[in-house]
N, C-alpha and C positions, 0 to 999 in steps of 0.2 A: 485881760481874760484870754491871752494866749491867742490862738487866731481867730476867734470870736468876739471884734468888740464890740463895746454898746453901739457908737457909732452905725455898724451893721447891723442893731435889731431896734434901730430908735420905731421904724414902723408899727413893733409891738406894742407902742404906748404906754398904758400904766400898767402894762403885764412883764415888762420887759423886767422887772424885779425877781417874777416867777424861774426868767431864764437864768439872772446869776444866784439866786439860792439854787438851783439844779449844778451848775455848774463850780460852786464852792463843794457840793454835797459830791460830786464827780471826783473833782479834785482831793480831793481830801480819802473817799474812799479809795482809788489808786494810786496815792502816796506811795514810793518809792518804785512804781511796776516802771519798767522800758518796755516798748514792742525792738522787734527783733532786729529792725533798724538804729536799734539805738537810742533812738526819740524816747520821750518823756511820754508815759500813755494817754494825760491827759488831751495831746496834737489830734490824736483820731478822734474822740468823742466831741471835740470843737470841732474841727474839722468837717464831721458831719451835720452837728447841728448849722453850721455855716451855710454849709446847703441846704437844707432844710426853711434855712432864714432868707436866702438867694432866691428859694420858689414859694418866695410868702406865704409860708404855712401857720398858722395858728400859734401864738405862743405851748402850748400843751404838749403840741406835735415837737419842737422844739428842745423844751424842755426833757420828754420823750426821748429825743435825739442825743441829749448829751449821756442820759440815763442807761443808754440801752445795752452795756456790758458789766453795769455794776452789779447784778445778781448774778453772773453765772461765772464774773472773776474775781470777786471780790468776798470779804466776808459778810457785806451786807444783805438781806432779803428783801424778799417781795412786800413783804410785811414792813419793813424798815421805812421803805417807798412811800406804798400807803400811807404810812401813818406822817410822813414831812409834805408828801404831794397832794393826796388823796387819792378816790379809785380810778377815777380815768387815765392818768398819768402812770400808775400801775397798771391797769388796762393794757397799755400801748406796749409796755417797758416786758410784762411777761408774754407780747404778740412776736414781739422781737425775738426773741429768746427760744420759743419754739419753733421759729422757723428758724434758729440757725440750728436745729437738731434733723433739717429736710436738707439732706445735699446728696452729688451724686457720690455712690460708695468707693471708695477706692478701687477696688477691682473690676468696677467699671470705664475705668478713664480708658475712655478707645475714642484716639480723636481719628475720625476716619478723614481717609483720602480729600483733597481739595475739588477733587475732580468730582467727586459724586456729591454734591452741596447743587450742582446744577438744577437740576429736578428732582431730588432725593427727595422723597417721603419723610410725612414726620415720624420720627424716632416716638414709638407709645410710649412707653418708659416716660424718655422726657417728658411728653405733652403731659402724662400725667402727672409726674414732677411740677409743673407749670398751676394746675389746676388745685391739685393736692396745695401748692402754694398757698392760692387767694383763700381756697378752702378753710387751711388752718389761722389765717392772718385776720379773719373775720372784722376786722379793720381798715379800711382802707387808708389811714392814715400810718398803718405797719408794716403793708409792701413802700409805703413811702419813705421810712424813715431806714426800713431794709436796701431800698436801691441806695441812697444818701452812704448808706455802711458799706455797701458792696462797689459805691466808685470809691469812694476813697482808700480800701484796702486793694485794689488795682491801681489806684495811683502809685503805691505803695509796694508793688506786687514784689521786686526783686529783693529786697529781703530775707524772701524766702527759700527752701531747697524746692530745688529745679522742681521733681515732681510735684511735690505741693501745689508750686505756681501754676502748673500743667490742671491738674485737678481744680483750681480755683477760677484758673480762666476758661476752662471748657465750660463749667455751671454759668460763668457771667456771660459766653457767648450761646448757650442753649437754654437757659432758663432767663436768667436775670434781663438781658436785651430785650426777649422776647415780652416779655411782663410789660418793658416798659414800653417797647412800641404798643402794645394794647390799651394801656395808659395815655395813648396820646404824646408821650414824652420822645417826640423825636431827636431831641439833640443830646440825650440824659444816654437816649440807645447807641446811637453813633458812637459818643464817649468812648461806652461799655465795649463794642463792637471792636474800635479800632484801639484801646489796651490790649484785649483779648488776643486779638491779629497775631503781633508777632511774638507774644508768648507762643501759639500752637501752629503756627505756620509763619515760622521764621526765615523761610528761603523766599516764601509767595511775597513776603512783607518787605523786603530788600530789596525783591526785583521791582517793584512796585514806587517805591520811595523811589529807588532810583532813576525810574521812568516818567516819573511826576515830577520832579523837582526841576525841570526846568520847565516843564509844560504848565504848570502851574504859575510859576512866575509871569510866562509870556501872558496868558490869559488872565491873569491879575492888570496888568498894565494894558492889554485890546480895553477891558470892561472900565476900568479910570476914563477912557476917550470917550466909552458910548455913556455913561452918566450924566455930563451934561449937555446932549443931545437929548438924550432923554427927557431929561429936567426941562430940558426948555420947551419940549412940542406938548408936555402936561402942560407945563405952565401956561401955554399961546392958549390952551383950551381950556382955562382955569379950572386945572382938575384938583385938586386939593393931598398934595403929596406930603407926608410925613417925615419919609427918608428913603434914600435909592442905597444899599448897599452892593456888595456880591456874595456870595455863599462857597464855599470850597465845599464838593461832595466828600464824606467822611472816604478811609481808605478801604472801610471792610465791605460796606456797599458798594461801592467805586471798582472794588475787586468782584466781588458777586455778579456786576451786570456785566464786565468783562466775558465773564466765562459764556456769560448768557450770547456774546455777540465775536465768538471766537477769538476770543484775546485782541479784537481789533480793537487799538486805541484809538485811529481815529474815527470810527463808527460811534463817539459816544462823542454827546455837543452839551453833556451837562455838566462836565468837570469843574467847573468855576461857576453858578446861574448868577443873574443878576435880580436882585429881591426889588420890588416897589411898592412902597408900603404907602397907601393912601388913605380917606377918610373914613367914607363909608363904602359899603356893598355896591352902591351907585355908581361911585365913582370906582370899582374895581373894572368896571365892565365898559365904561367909558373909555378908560386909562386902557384897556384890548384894542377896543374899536380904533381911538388915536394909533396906536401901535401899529395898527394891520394897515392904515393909511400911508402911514410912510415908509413900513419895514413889510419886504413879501414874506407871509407865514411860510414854513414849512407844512405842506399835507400831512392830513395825519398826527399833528402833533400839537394839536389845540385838546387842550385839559377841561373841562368845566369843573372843579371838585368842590364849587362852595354850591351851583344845585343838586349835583353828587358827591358829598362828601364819601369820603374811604371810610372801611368799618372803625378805626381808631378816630372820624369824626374831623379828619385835618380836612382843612376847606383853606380852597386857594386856587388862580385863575393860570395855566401853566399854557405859556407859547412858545413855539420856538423858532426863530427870524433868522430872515439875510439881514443883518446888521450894518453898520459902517464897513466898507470895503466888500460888502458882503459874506461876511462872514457867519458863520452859521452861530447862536447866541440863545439862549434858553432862559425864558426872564416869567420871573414869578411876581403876581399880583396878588397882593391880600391889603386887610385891613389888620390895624397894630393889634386887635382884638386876636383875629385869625392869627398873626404872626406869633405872638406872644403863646398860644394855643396850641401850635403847633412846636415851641421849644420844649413846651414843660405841661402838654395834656391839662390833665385834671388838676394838675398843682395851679393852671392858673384862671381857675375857677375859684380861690381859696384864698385870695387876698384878703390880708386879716386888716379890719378898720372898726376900731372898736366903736359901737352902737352906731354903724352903718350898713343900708342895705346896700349889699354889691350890687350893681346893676349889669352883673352876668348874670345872677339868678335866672332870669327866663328863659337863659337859653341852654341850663343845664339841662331841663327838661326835654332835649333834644338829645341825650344823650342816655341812646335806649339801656346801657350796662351800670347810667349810674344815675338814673331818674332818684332812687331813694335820697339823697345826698341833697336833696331841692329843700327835704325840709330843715335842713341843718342851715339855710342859709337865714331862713328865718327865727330862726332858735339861737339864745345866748350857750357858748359853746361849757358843759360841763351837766347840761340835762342828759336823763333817759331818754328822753328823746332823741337830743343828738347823738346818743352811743348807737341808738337803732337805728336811726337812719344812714350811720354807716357802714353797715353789714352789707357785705360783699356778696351778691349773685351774678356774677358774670356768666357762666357756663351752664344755661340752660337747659343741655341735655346729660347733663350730670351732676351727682349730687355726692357730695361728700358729709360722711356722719361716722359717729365716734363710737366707739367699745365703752362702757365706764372707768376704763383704765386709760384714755386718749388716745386707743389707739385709730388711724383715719382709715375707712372703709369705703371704698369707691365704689358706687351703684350707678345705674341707668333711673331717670327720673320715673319716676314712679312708683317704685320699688320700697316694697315693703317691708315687715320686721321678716318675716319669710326669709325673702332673700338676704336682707340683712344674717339672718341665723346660717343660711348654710353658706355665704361668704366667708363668715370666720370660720365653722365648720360642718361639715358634713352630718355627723352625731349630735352638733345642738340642733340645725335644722332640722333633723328626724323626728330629735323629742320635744321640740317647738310646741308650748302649750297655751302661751300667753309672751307679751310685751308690753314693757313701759317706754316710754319714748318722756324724756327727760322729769321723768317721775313718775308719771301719770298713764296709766291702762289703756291699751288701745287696742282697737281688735286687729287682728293676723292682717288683714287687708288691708289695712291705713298704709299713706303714702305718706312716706318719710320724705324731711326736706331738707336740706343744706343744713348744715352745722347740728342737727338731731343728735342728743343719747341715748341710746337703747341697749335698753337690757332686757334678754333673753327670760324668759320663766320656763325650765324646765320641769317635763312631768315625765321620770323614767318608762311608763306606760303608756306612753303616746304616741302614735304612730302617722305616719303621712297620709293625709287625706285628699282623694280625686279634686276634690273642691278645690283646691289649693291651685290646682293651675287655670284656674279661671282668672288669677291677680297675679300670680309671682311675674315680676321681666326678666327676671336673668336667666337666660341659657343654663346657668350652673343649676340652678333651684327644679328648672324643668325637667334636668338630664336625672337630676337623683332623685326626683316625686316617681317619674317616670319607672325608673330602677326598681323604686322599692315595689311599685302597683306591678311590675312584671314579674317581679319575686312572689307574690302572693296572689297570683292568678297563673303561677304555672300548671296547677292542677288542669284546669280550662283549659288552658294555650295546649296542654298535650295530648286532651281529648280532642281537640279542633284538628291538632297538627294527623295524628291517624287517621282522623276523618277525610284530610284534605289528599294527604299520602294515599289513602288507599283508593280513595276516588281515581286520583291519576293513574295508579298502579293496575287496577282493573280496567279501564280505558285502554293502556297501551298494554299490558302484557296478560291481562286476566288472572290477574295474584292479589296480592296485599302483604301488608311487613310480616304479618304472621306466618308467610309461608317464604319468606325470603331469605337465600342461603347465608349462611358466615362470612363465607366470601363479598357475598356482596355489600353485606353491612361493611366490613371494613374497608370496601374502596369506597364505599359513600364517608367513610370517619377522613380518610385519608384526604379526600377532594376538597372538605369543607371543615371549617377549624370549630371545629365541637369534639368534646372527648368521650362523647359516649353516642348512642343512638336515644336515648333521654332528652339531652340537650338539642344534638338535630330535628325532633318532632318539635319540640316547644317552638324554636327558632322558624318552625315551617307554621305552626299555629297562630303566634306572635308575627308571623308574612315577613322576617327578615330573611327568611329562602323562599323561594318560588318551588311548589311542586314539581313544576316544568324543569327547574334547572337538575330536580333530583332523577327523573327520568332521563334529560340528555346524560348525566353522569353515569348514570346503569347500564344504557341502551346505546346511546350513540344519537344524533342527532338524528340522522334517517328515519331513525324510529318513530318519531314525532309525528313523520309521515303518513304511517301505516297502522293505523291505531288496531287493537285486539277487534276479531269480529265478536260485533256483540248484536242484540236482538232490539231494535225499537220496539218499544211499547206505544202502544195509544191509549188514550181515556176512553172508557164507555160513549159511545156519541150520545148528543142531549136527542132524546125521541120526544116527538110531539103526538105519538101513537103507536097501534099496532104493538105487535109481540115485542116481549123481550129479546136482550139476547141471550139471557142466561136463563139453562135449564136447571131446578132445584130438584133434587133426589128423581132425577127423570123428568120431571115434570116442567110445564111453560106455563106460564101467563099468571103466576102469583106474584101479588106486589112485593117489590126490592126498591131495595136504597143501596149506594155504594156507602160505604162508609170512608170515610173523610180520612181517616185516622191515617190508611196504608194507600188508599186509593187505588185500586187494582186496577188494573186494562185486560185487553185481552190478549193470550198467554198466560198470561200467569196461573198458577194452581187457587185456586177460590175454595173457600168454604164458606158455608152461609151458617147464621144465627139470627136465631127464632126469636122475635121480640115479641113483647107483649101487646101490641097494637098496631105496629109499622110493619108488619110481616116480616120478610127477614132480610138482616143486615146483611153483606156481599164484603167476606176481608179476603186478603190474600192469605198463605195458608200458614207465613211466616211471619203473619203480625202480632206482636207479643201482646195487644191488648188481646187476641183472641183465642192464642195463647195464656193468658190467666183465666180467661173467661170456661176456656176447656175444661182445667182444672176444677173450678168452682161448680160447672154444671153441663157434664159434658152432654147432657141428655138434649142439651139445647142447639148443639150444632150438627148440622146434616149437611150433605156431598152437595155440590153443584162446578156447574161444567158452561163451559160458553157454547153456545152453537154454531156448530160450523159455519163458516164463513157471514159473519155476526158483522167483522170490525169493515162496515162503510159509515162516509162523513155524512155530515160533518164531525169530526173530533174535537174535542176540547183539551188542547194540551200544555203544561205548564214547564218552560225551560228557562236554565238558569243559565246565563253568559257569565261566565269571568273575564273582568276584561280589566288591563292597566288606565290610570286616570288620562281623562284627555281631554279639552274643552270642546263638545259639540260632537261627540264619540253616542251620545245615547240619541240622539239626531240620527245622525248616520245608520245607527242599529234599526231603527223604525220606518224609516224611509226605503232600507233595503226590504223589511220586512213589505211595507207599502204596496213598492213595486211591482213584487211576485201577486197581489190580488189577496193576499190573507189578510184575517182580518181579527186586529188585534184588538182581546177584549181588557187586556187592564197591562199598567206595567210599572215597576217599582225599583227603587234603586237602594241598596245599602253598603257602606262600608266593612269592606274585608280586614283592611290593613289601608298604611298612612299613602300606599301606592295603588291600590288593587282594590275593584269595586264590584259587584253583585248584584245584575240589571235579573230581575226576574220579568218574564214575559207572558203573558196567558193569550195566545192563538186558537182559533180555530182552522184546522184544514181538512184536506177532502180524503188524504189517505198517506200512506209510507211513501208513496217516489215524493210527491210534496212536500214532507218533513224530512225527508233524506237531500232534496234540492235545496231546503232553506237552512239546511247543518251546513251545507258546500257554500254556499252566497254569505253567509256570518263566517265563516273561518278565513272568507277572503281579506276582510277588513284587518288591519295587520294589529290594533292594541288586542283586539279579543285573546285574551289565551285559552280558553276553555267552553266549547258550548254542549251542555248537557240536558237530557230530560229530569223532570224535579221528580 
């Protein structure tokens, strides 16, 4: 069987049958192909199930392995598969297969500088490359048998044209290593790392080798002398040792913490460790204790990683000693469980023993990314059960889900068909009417979850609803709900924006737009990127301009200073007796009411309106309720006039602050009010805009230098931009 013999899969027992029908069925479908080396094609699909048999995978997975290029090179089908393997081994073999259609594109291959690998950020692109991975492999047994395919076509790598190899080894040192250190698979990574090396950093990789090969040597022959020293002070203390080897750090990590310590060689004491593999947990910590008795630790550089294990789950006791001679020496303690664990991750939780419980099982459940995988250990392998229990969620703050067509769509966890619609696009989200999520109806707000189909149900007449961002998480969904609601409340937004405009406009200069020159319009178009005076009113309604900024642009900042003279009004004061202050067609002392509607003070032009039981109403002369009321009956409204010198406190008067948001800003506003002795009867606060807020205030004071003092004491506090009478 070519480099696959029985020999190497007798561990599969009475399945090992499964693996050579797989591999006559290989062989036979790639009859006559070479790969580009020359070889016969059936060396790579052994070759990988080899490994695959190496990290005692499952017969399935295996059989998988030899399988995994006969549908996309061969004339055989998925269909073909099925119907000799069954579905799970189809399962695996079309897991394979899509993800070799995930790589990075050609016109991406930018292997950047050595130098910035130091603390460089991760590349999104990749990371999502990485995730978009597990995502589509929805197997964990199919990034398995994909790592297995991707070292041996880097065994393999030269072969190939130069670029090629450049693009194949940048994917296995940014995606594929990465995968498998996640995996737990620390020697599968190294592998990967140090093929990779001097394909894309061929000078870094020479000077390196050349630097090591004799340091490496010498520290091979130090660690032979400390081995049985070693051996002998466990032994004195009957610690229960399995095996003392040494480890050579691979050369691409070896190079990585280089940079990290200025290219000092001798700054690093791990180049060669020495491994001590013992019985139990017990004895790891013993096998220290011994250690630090007769060897001085290094500060600092005591490890605990089996009560701390690292997030890939590697556990192991790391110290690092003046050894014989004193020499500085970095020595690893674990147990063959951990040791094993930490070559080959997950794969060596998966030891295939037919109608046996592994006795890892307990402690997969330790491993928060692959807890599901617990119940496969009690399950004969080719149930429902065991295909679902190994569905891949590793990346809990993201979720990847598919188009009906396959294609993958990357959301934030939570994320709905909503955002699922305007991720693909803009116009489905709009007319977003409904969703099925892998057949079946679900409302707009359901949370979609890892490996989800969803289909869009469009309704050409449907439009985006405010509701809508009470659920969507994506930024994209928010930014064009938002869009559309600001398109269909311009009418609003531009009667706000004159409102606001003209408010300022009469404050500092005593005008408004309607009487504002040509000229000026075009240096307000000119200042601010709107194309018309239209869109700059909405943009001031909508609070994405500030009034303020529209006056410093007209006027000049100074301006701000010296606002238009204008007239304080006061409220009618609340009288607890005695005359009015208002005489009606000459005359005093019939009953009035102000009316609510216009609120008059005094100054203002009044006219009253004769009610039918309340005597009469008190509007100003410009309030259009009394104004219609004219029209309809004008026999009802008669003159009135305030009496001279009428307006003493208390007053009742209601001002509106505009102020920018601040935590502990409407504290402040009330405490200054406080201070001055007035005394405030109510106060409320609304939203302007996503910056800019609307404290209303209801005061009572004694006369105009007092509400002229408390205009001065509010304008001091520096968010207020505006303080006005209501």
């Amino acid at each position: 069987m070519s480099n696959l013999s029985l020999r190497q899969i007798t561990y599969l027992g009475s399945d090992s049958g499964l693996v050579e029908k797989a591999f006559e069925f290989t062989n036979k479908a790639h009859e006559g192909q070479k790969r580009l080396s020359g070889e016969t094609y059936i060396t790579h699909p052994a070759a990988v199930a080899k490994f695959l048999a190496d990290w005692k995978l499952d017969p399935q997975t295996v059989a998988a392995g030899l399988l995994h290029d006969v549908v996309d090179d061969t004339s055989r089908t998925l269909n073909d598969i099925e119907k000799e393997f069954g579905k799970e081994i189809a399962f695996l073999v079309n897991g394979v297969s899509k993800l070799g259609k995930l790589r990075i594109p050609k016109e991406d291959v930018l292997i950047r500088p050595m130098e910035t690998r130091k603390r460089a950020p991760v590349d999104l692109e990749i990371e999502n490359l990485r995730k978009m991975f597990f995502a589509m492999a929805q197997d964990i047994r199919v990034v398995m048998i994909k790592l297995a395919d991707r070292l041996h076509n880097m065994q393999t790598l030269g072969a190939l044209p130069p670029q090629r190899q450049k693009r194949i080894a940048l994917e296995t040192l940014e995606i594929f290593a990465p995968i498998a250190n996640r995996l737990g698979m620390g020697e599968i990574k190294g592998r990967l790392e140090d093929l990779a090396f001097p394909c894309l950093y061929p000078k870094e990789s020479a000077w390196l080798q050349e630097h090591l090969a004799v340091k490496y040597g010498e520290r091979e022959r130090y660690l032979e002398e400390v081995k049985p020293a070693l051996r002998e002070l466990l032994t004195k203390e009957k610690i229960n040792i399995l095996d003392i080897h040494s480890r050579a750090k691979h050369y691409w990590s070896f190079y990585q913490k280089l940079l990290r310590h200025e290219m000092n060689l001798g700054g690093i004491y791990d180049l060669v460790a020495m491994r001590v593999i013992v019985g139990t947990t017990e004895d790891c910590y013993r096998a220290l204790g011994v250690m630090h008795q007769y060897f001085m630790p290094l500060p600092g550089h005591i490890k605990d990683y089996i009560a701390f294990p690292k997030p890939n789950h590697y556990r192991s006791l790391h110290t690092t000693c003046f050894c014989l001679r004193g020499k500085i020496t970095e020595i690893q303690i674990k147990t063959r469980e951990m040791h094993y664990e930490a070559e080959y991750g997950i794969a060596s939780h998966w030891a295939y023993k037919e109608g046996v419980q592994t006795e890892n099982a307990p402690r997969l459940r330790k491993f928060a990314w692959v807890q599901q995988l617990y119940e496969w250990q009690k399950s004969q392998p080719g149930s429902k059960e065991f295909l679902e229990s190994l569905k891949i969620d590793f990346f809990k703050n993201r979720i990847f889900v598919f188009t009906p067509k396959g294609d993958v769509i990357d959301l934030p966890e939570g994320a709905t068909p909503v955002d699922f619609a305007y991720a693909v696009h803009s116009d489905i989200g709009a007319k977003c009417s409904g969703a099925k999520v892998n057949g079946k109806l679900v409302p707009l707000g359901f949370n979609l979850a890892n490996g989800d189909v969803i289909e869009i149900i469009i309704d050409k007449n449907k439009k985006p609803s405010r509701d809508w961002l009470e659920f969507v998480k994506t930024n994209e969904a928010k930014a064009k709900i938002r869009e559309f609601l600001k398109q269909e409340s311009r009418p609003e937004n531009f009667c706000r924006g004159i409102e606001l405009l003209n408010k300022e406009l009469r404050l500092f200069r005593g005008t408004t737009l309607a009487n504002m020159s040509k000229d000026k319009k075009n240096a307000l178009l000119a200042a601010f990127p709107y194309k018309n005076m239209e869109s700059l009113i909405i943009a001031a309604g909508e609070g994405e301009i500030s009034p303020r900024d529209v006056i410093k642009t007209l006027f000049g900042e100074t301006e701000l200073l010296v606002p238009a003279p204008q007239k304080i009004r006061l409220a009618i004061p609340k009288k607890t007796g005695g005359e009015s202050d208002i005489a009606l067609a000459g005359a005093t002392g019939i009953a009035l009411s102000i009316a609510k509607c216009c609120m008059p003070v005094p100054g203002d032009k009044i006219l009253g309106y004769i009610t039918r039981d309340r005597g009469a109403s008190i509007h100003r002369g410009d309030c259009n309720n009394l104004i219609e009321s004219q029209k309809k009956w004008p026999q009802k409204i008669v003159e009135a006039a305030w009496i001279k010198n009428a307006a003493k406190g208390p007053y009742e008067v209601t001002l509106e602050v505009l102020t920018e948001d601040r935590v502990g800003l409407l504290r402040d506003i009330t405490s200054t009010i406080s201070a001055m002795r007035i005394n405030i009867r109510s106060c409320q606060t609304r939203a302007q805009t996503s910056f800019t807020h609307a404290i209303l205030v209801k005061v009572e004071i004694s006369g105009l230098e007092e509400l002229e003092a408390l205009f001065n004491q509010l304008k001091q506090i520096k968010e207020i931009v505006r303080v006005s009478k209501v």
